[in-house]
C-alpha positions in Angstrom: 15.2 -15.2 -62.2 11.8 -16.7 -62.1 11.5 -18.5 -65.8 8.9 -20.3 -65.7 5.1 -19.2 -65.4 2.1 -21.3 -64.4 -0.4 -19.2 -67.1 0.2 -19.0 -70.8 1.4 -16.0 -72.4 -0.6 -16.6 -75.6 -3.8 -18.5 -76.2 -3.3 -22.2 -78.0 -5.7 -21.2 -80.7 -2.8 -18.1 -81.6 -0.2 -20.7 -81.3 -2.4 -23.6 -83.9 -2.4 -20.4 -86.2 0.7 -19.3 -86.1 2.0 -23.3 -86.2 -0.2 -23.6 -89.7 1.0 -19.7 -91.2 4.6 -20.5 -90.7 4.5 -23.9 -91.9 2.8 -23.0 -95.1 6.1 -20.2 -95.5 8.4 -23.2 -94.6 7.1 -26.1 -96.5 7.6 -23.6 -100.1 10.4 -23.2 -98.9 11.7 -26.5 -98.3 10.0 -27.0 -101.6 11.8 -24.6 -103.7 15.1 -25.7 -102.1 14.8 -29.7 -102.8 13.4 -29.0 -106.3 16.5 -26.9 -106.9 18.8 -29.7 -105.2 17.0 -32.5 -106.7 16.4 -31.1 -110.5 12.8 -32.6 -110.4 9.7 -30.8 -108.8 8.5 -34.3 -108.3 11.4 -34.8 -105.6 10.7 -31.9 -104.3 7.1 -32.3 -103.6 7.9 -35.6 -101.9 10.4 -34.0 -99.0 8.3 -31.0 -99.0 5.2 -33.3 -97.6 7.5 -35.4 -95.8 8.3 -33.3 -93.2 5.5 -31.2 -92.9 4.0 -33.4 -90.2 6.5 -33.6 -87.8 8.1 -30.0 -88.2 3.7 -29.0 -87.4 4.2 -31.0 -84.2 7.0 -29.7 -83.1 6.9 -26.2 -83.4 2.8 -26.3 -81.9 5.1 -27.6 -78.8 8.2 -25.5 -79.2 5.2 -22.4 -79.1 3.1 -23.8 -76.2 6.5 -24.3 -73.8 7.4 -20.7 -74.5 4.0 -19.3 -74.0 5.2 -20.7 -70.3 8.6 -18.7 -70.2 8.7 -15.4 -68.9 12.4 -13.7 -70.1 11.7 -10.4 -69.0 
């Protein structure tokens, strides 16, 4: 089974917008869920922006390497 393809399945300009939609959904999330934990929105604010960087980075990556695979 040939995996891997040398031309993108989806442009990288789909994938930065789909990388910024999801983390918008994720980062209320993670929001709602440490404000609930922590009992102050304060807190929750603060994990909420902590990991919006990285989790940006690697899901733009985690999107680009399968815009490589081909699974069908």
């Amino acid at each position: 089974m040939d995996v891997w393809k040398g031309r993108p399945r989806s442009s990288a300009t789909r994938s930065v917008l789909k990388t910024l939609s999801w983390r918008i959904t994720a980062s209320i999330d993670t929001f709602l869920i440490a404000w609930f934990v922590t009992g102050t929105p304060w807190m929750g604010g603060s994990i909420a922006l902590g990991e919006i960087l990285t989790k940006l980075i690697w899901y733009y990556l985690h999107e680009r390497i399968w815009a490589h695979i081909n699974v069908e």
